[in-house]
C-alpha positions as a printed Julia matrix, in Angstrom:
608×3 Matrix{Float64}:
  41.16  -16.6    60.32
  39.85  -13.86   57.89
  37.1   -14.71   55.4
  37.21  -14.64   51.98
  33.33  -14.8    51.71
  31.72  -11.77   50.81
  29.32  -10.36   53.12
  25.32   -9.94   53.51
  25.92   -6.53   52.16
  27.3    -7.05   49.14
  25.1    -9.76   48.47
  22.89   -6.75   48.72
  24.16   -4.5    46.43
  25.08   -7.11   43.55
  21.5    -8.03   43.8
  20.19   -4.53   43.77
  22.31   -3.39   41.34
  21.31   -6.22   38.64
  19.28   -5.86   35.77
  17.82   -9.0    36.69
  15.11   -9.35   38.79
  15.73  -11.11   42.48
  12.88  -11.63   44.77
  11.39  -13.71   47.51
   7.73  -14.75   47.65
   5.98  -16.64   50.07
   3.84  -19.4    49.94
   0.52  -17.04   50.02
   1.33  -15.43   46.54
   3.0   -12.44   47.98
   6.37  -11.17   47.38
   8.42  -10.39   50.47
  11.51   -8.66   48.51
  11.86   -7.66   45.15
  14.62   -5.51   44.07
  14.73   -2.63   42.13
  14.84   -4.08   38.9
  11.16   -4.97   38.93
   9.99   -1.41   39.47
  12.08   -0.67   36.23
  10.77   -3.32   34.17
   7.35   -3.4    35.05
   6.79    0.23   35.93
   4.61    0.18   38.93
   6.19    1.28   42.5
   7.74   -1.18   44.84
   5.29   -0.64   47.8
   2.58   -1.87   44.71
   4.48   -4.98   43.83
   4.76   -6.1    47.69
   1.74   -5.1    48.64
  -0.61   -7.29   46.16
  -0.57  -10.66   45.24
   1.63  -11.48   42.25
  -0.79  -13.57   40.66
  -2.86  -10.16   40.04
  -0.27   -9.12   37.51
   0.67  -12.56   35.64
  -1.37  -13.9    32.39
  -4.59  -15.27   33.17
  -3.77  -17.43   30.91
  -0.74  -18.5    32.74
  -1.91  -18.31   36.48
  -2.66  -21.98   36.84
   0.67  -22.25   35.46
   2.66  -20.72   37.61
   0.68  -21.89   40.82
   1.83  -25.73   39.61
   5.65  -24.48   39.66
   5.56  -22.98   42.94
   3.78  -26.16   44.56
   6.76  -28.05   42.69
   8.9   -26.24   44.72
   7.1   -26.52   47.92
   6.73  -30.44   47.37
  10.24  -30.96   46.95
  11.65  -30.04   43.48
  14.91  -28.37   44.22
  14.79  -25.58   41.37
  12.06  -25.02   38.8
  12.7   -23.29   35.25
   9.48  -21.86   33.2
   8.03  -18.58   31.4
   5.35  -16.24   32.43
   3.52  -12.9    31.27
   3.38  -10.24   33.39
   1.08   -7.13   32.66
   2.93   -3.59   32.56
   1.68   -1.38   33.96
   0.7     0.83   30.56
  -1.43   -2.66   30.14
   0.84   -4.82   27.75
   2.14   -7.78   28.61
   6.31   -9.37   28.87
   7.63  -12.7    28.6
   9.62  -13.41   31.61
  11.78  -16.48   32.16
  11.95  -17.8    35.79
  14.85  -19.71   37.71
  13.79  -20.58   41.34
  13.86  -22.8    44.31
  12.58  -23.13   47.56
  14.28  -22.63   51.59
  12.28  -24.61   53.93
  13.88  -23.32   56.69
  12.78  -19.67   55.96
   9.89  -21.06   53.77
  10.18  -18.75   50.92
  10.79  -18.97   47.11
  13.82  -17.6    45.8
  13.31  -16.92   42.15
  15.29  -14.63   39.32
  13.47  -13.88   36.23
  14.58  -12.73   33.04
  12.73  -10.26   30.33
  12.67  -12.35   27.23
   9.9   -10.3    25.45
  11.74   -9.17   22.25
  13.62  -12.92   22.08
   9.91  -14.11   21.99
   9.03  -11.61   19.53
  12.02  -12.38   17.33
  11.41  -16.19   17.47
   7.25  -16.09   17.04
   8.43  -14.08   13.19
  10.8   -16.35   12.27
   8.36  -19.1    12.99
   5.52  -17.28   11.16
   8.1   -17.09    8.03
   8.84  -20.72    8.03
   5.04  -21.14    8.41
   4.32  -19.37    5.66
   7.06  -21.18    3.31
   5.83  -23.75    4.25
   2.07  -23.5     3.62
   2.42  -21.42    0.6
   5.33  -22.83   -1.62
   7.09  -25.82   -2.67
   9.2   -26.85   -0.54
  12.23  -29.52   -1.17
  16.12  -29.62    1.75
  18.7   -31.3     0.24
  21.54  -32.7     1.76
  24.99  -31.58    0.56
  24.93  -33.91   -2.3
  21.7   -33.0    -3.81
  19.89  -36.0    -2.24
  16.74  -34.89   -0.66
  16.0   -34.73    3.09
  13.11  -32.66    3.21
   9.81  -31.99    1.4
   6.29  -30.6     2.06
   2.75  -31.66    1.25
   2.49  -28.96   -1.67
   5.67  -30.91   -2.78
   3.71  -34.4    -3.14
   1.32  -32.93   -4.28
   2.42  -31.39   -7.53
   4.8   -34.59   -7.82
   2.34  -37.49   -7.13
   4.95  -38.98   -4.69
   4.79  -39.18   -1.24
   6.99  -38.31    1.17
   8.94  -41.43    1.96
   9.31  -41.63   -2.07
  10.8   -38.59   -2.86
  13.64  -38.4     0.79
  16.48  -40.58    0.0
  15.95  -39.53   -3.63
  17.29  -36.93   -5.7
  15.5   -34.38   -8.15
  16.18  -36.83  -10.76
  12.92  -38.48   -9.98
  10.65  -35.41  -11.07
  13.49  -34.71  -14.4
  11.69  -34.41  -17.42
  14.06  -35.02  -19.89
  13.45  -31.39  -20.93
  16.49  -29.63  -20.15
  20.05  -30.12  -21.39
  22.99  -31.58  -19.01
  24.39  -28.59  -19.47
  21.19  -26.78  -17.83
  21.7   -28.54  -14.62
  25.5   -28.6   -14.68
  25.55  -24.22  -14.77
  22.72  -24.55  -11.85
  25.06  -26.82   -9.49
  28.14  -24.28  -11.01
  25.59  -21.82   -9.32
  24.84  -23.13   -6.15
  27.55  -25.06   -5.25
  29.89  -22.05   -5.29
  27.72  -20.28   -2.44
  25.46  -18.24   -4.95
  21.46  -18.13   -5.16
  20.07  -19.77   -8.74
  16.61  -19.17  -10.14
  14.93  -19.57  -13.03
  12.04  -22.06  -14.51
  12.29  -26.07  -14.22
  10.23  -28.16  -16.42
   9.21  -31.38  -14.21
   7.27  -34.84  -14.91
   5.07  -36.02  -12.03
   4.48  -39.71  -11.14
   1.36  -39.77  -13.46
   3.34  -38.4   -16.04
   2.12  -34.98  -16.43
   4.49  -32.23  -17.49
   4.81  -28.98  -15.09
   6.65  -25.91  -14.58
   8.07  -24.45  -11.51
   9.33  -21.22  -10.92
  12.29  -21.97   -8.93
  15.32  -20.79   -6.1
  17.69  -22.67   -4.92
  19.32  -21.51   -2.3
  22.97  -22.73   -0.18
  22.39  -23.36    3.2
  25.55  -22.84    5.67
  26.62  -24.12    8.81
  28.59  -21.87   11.24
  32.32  -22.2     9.15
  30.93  -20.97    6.25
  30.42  -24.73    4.62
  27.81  -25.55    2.49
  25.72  -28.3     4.55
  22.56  -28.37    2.68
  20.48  -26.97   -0.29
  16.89  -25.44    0.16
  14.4   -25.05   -3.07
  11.45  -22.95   -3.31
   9.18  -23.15   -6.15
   5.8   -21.81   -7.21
   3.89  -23.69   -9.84
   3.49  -21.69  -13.5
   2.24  -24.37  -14.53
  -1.21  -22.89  -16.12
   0.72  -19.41  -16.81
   2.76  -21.34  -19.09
   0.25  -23.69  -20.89
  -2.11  -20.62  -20.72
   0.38  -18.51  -22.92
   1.28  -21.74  -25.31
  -2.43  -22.01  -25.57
  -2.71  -18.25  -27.11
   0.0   -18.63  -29.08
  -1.05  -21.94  -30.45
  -4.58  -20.04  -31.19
  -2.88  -16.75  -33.06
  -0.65  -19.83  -35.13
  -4.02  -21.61  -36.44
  -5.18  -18.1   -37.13
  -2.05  -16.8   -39.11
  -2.14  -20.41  -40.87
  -5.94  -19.81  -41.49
  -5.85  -16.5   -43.5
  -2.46  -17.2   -45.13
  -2.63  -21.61  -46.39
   0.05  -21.0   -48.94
   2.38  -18.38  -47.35
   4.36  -20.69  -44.53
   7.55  -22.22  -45.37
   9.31  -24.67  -43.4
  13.45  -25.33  -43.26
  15.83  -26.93  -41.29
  19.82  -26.16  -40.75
  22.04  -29.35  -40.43
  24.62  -27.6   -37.25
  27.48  -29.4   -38.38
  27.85  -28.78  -42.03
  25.51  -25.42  -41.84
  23.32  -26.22  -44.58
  20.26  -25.05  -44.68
  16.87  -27.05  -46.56
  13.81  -24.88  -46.95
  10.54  -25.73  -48.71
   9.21  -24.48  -51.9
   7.51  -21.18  -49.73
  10.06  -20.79  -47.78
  12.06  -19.82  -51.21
   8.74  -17.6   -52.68
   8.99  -15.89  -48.75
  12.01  -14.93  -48.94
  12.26  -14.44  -52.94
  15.29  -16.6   -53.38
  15.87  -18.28  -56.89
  15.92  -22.26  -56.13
  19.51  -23.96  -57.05
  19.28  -27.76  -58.23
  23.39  -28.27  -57.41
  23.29  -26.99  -53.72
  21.78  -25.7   -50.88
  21.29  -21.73  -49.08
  24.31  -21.97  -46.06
  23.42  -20.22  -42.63
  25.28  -17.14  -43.74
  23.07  -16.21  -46.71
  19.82  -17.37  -44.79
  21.04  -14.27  -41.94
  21.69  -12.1   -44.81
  18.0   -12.26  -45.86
  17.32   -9.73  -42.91
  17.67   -6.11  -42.37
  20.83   -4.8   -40.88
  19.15   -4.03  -37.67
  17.35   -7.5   -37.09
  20.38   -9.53  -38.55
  21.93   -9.67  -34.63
  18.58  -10.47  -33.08
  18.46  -13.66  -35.37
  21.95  -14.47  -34.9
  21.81  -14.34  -31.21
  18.46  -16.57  -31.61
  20.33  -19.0   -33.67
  22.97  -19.44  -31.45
  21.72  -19.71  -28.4
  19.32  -22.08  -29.82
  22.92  -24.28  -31.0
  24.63  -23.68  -27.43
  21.91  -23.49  -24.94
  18.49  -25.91  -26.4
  16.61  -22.71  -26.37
  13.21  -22.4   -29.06
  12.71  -19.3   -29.85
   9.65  -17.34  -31.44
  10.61  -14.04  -33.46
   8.76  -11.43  -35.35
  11.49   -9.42  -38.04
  12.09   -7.52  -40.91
  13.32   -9.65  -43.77
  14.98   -8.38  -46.98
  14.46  -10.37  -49.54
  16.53  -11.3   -52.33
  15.06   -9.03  -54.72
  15.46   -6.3   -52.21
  11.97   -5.97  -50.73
  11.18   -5.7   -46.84
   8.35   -7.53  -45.64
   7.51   -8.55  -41.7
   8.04  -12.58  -40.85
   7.09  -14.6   -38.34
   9.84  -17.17  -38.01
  10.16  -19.72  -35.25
  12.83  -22.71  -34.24
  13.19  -25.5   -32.11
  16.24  -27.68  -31.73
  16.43  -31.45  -32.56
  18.6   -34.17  -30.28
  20.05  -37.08  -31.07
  21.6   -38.8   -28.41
  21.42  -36.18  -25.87
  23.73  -33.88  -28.44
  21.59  -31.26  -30.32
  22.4   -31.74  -34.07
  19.75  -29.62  -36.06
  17.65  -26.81  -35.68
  13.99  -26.79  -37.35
  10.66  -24.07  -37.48
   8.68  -21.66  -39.98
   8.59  -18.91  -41.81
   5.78  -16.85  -42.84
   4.58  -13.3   -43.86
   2.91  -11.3   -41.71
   3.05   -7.92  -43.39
  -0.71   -7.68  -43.69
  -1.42   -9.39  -40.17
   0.98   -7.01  -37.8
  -1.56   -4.58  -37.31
  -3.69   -7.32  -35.82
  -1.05   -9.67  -34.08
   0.01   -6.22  -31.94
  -4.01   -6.27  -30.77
  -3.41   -9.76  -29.81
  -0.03   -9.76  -28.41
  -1.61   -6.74  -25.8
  -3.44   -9.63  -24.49
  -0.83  -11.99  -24.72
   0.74   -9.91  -22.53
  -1.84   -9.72  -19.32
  -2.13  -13.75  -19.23
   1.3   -13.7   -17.9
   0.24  -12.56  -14.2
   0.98  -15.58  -12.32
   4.46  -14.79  -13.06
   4.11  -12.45   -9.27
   5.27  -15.72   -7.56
   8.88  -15.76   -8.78
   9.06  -12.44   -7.94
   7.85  -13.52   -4.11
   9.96  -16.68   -4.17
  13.04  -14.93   -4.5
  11.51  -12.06   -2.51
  10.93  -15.15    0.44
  14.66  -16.49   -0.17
  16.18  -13.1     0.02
  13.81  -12.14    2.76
  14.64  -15.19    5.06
  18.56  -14.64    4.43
  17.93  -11.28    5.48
  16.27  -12.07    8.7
  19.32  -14.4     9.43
  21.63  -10.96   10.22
  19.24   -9.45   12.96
  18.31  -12.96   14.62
  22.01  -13.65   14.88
  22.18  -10.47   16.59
  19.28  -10.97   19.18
  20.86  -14.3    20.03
  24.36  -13.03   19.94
  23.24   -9.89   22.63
  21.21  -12.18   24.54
  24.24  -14.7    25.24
  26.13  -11.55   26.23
  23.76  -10.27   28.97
  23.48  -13.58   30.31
  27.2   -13.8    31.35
  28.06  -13.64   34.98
  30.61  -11.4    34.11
  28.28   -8.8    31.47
  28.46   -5.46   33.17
  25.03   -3.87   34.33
  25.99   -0.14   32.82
  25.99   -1.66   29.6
  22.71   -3.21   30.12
  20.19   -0.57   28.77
  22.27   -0.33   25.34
  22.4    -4.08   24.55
  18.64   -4.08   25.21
  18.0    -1.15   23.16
  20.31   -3.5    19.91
  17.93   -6.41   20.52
  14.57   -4.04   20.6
  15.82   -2.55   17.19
  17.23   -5.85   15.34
  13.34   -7.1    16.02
  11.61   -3.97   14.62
  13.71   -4.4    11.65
  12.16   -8.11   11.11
   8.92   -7.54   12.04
   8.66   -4.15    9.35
  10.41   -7.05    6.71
   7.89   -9.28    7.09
   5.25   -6.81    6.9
   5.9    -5.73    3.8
   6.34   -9.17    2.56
   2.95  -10.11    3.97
   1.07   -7.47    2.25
   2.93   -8.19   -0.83
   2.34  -11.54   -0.9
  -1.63  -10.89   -0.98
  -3.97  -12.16   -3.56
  -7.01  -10.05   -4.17
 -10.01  -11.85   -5.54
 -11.34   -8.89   -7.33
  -9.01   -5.75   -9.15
 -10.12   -3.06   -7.1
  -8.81    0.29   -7.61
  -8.7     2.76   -5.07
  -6.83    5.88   -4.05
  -3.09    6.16   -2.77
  -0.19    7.87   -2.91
   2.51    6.74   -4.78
   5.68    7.26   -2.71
   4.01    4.78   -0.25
   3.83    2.24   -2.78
   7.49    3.15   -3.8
   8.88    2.99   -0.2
   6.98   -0.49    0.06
   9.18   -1.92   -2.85
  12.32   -0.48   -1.51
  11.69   -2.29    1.8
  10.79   -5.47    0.22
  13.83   -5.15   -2.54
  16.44   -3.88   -0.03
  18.2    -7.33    0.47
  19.1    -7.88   -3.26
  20.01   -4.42   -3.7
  22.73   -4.92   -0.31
  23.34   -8.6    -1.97
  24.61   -7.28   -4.87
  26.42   -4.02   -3.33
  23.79   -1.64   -5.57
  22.94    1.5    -4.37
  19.35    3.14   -4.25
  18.75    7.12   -4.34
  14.98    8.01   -4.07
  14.4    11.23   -4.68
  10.09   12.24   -3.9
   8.89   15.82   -4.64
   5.26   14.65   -5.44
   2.23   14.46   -2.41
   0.16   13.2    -5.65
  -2.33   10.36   -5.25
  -3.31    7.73   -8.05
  -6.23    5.1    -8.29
  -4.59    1.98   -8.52
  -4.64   -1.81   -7.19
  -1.64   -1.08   -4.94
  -0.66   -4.44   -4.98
  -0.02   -4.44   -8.91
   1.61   -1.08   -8.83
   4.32   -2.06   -6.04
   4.97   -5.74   -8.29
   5.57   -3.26  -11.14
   7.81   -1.31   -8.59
   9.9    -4.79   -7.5
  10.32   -5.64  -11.16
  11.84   -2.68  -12.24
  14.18   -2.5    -9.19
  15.08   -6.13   -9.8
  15.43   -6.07  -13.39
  18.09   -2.74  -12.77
  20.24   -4.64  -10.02
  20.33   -7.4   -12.49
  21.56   -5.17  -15.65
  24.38   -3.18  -13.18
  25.28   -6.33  -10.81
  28.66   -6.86  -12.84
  29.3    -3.45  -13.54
  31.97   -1.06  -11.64
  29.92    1.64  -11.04
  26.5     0.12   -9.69
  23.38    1.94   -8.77
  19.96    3.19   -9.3
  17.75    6.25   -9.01
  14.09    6.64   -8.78
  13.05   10.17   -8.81
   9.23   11.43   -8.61
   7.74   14.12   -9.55
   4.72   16.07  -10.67
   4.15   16.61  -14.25
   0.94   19.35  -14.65
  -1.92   16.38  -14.2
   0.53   13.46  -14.53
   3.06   11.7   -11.75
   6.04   11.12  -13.43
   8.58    8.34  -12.08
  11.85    7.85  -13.52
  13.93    5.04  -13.2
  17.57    5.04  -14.04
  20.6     2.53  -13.52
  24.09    2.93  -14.23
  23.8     0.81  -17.35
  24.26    2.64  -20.81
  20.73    2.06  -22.21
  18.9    -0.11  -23.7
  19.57   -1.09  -27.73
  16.74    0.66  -29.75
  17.19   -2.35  -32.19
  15.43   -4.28  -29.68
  13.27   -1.91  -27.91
  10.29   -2.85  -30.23
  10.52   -6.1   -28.29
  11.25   -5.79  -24.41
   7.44   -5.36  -23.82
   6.88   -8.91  -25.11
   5.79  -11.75  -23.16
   8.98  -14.6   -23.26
  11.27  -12.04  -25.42
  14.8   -11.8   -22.5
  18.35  -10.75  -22.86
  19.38  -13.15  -19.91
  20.94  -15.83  -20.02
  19.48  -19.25  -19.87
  17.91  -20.2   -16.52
  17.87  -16.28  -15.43
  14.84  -15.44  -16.45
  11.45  -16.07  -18.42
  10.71  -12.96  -20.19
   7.87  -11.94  -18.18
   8.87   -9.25  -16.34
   8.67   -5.88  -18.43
   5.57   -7.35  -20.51
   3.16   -7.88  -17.09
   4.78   -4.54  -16.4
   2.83   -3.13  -19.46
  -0.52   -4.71  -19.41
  -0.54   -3.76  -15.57
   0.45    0.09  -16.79
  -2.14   -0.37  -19.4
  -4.45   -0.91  -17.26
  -4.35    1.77  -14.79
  -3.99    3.94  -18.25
  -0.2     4.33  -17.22
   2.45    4.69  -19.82
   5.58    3.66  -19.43
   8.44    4.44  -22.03
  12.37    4.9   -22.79
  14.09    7.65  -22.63
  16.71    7.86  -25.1
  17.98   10.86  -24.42
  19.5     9.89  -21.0
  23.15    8.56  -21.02
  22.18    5.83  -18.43
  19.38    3.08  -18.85
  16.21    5.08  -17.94
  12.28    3.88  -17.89
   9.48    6.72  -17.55
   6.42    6.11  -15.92
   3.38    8.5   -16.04
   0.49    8.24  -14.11
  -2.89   10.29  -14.02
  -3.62   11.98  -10.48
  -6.24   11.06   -8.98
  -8.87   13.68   -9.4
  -6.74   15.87  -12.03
């Protein structure tokens, strides 16, 4: 009867036509076939390979190793499985994965091995992000119903609770009592439908100290797209914040000092809009006092110019709607017609969990605003420790992004391993999986250097599109998030003295703060365009937005002053922008002129 076995010679040609590598070895460390494949992979010619002991080309690290898996073999053990480094020979080292077992009749090994070297790669990245997470941030896995499963020591730390405290628990434990219900009911809104939330918490620890995180929260999915668990990664503010309370605290006393009987105090009742001010409140503002009734919201905004009257109103409001205090610096027009600077502040009142009044000062500052703009420049620098929410949602983005090319690697890898793959395709899937961990290991380069703390402001020389190119890479995943495209156009070989570091976090910022103003607009993208202006690098940065009010212009540079909404954003961004700019004796400014949102940098060259 005929066979259907196939014969000895096509057992030969499957095996020398694989990408894998087939070979037999003897019990003396020698191999005794090898087939083509390892001449490919490891470059050096057959007669080479055969003609030396194998254990002259593995790890030293891993000879001892691999001796112990053959002998497991030879005693007995009917296949072995285990990984290896063999040297190239251009001198680097691969990660092979070996499948073998043992004939006693002939008495050779029969082994197959596998190059795993860019899997390894891929997986030793990913491991040194989750490392650094880990080590550096705050760290808290929920399950799907916000209860928590996961936290780290940095965690505990900041919280006073252990570890088998806080899992089993929910964030409730750390609340503060600060925030609203309706603060934590738009976050869950947030993350709940699949989206990324950030923005600053205000926690109580076990000892009952108040502190401030910088947070993201971030969905976690399983393969159907279903929301299985919730990751949060915070950075403590918690000194930025008290820091900048401190200062401002200090330039209250001072105002206070110079001006005893020129603050006035008031109060507006939300339901029935009346408003009670003190006896200065009424000299302030010049306002005749009325013994039958009381000034009503509506003449209080009045008592402001036409271009501040919406920056109060919007105060006001979202003061009613949202619990925010807010801090504000304006041009009031008094009664009598005359325009003199306040300060003017307000905080909102609960009762019940329902916010039913709104309180604060006023005062005049006309002949301190020459001096409060000296101190708010240095209000201004103490905000630098807001860098880590920039590299928290930098990390968040970063690790989502690293998700697409390790699903790729794994995806290829599967592939080639199929009985079925065909060889001609071999080289091209390799070349996929070679180029998906490139693209992670230039990610988390960037992110590394980025994430660096310097001791010690040095300034030294470099060239600008470098830095530029360095924000792009570390900002590309929001800008693909959020469908926003980037043109960079470089005509400038221009070098500046600068703490690179600080100029690329100016860099992010402005990138981030664009994809943020054009994220819900039709037409979404952003150019960045550098040039050389006689001794000065100019950089322009333009969105697809329509510009920026000039009513508030005055104020984007200061520290806390947003047009975000509540939980989007602390205010810090464009004023550590300018003390950093200040610094390197950089001016940055708005160009009005331009139909489309545009910021102008200038920067001295280095050396004229």
């Amino acid at each position: 009867m005929e066979s259907h076995y196939p014969s000895e010679d096509i057992y030969k040609k499957l095996v020398n036509g694989s990408f894998e590598m087939f070979c037999t070895a003897n019990q003396n460390g020698f191999f005794e076939y090898i087939n083509p494949s390892f001449t490919k992979v490891l470059g050096y010619p057959q007669e080479v390979l055969v003609s030396t002991s194998f254990y002259e080309f593995i790890h030293p690290e891993d000879i001892e190793k691999t001796k112990l898996e053959c002998q497991k073999l030879i005693d007995g053990n009917d296949t072995v499985k285990f990984e290896n480094r063999y040297r190239h020979i251009h001198g680097h080292y691969l990660t092979f994965s070996w499948s073998g077992s043992y004939d006693r009749d002939k008495q050779l090994i029969f082994a197959v091995a596998h190059d795993v070297t860019e899997i390894k790669k891929a997986q030793n990245i990913s491991l040194q992000i989750e490392k650094a997470l880990y080590k550096e941030t705050i760290l808290a896995k929920t399950d799907s119903n916000g209860v928590i499963i996961e936290v780290n020591d940095k965690f505990c730390q900041i919280s006073g609770y252990s570890k088998q405290e806080l899992i089993g628990k929910t964030h409730k434990l750390v609340n503060s009592g600060h925030h609203p219900k309706s603060f934590f009911k738009s976050m869950w809104q947030t993350i709940s439908s699949g989206n990324t939330w950030t923005g600053v918490i205000k926690n109580v620890s076990k000892s009952g100290q108040f502190y401030f995180v910088q947070s993201v929260l971030t969905p976690i999915f399983d393969a159907d797209g279903n929301i299985v668990n919730y990751l949060a990664i915070r950075q403590d503010i918690t000194d930025s914040i008290v820091n900048q309370a401190k200062l401002t605290k200090t330039l209250e006393i001072l105002n206070e000092t110079n001006s005893i009987a020129n603050v006035g105090g008031w109060e507006l009742d939300i339901e029935t809009g009346d408003l009670t001010w003190t006896e200065e409140t009424f000299k302030i503002l010049e306002v005749e006092q009325r013994v039958d009734s009381k000034p009503i919201l509506e003449e209080g905004i009045k008592l402001f110019t036409p271009e501040y009257i919406p920056v109060i109103e919007n105060a006001v409001n979202r003061a009613i709607q949202y619990g925010e205090s807010y801090s504000l610096e304006l041009q009031a027009l008094t009664a009598k017609g005359n325009v003199v600077w306040v300060y003017t502040n307000g905080k909102p009142n609960y009762k019940d969990g329902k916010i039913v009044s709104l309180s604060g000062t006023i005062q005049n500052i006309d002949l301190r605003k020459s001096a409060e703009i000296k101190y708010a420049k240095e209000r201004q620098k103490s905000a630098q420790n807001a860098k880590f929410a920039s590299l928290g949602e930098l990390s968040a983005s970063v690790a989502h992004e690293i998700n697409n090319p390790l699903g790729i690697i794994s995806g290829t890898a599967e592939l080639v391993a199929r009985p079925n793959f065909k060889l001609e395709k071999l080289a091209t899937k390799m070349d996929v999986i070679h180029k998906s961990a490139d693209r992670i290991s230039h990610i988390v380069k960037s992110l590394r250097k980025f994430s660096r703390t310097d001791e010690v402001n040095v300034k030294n020389a470099y060239s600008i599109s470098q830095i530029i190119e360095e924000a792009i890479t570390l900002t590309q995943p929001k800008l693909q998030r959020e469908l926003v495209e980037l043109n960079y156009t470089d005509s400038s070989n221009a070098m500046v003295l600068c703490n690179e570091i600080e100029i690329e976090q100016v860099m992010i910022n402005l990138i981030n703060n664009a994809i943020d103003a054009v994220q819900d607009l039709a037409d979404k993208w952003i150019k960045i365009i550098v040039q050389d202006i006689g001794s000065l690098v100019q950089l322009e940065i333009i969105d697809s937005g329509s510009g920026i009010p000039e009513s508030i212009q005055p104020r984007i540079f200061d520290p806390f002053y947003t047009t975000k909404n509540v939980g989007e954003g602390t205010g810090l961004g464009l004023s550590i922008i300018k003390g950093i700019l200040d610094d390197h004796q950089a001016n940055i400014s708005i160009n009005n002129d331009s139909t489309h949102t545009c910021f102008i940098i200038q920067f001295p060259k280095h050396g004229g």
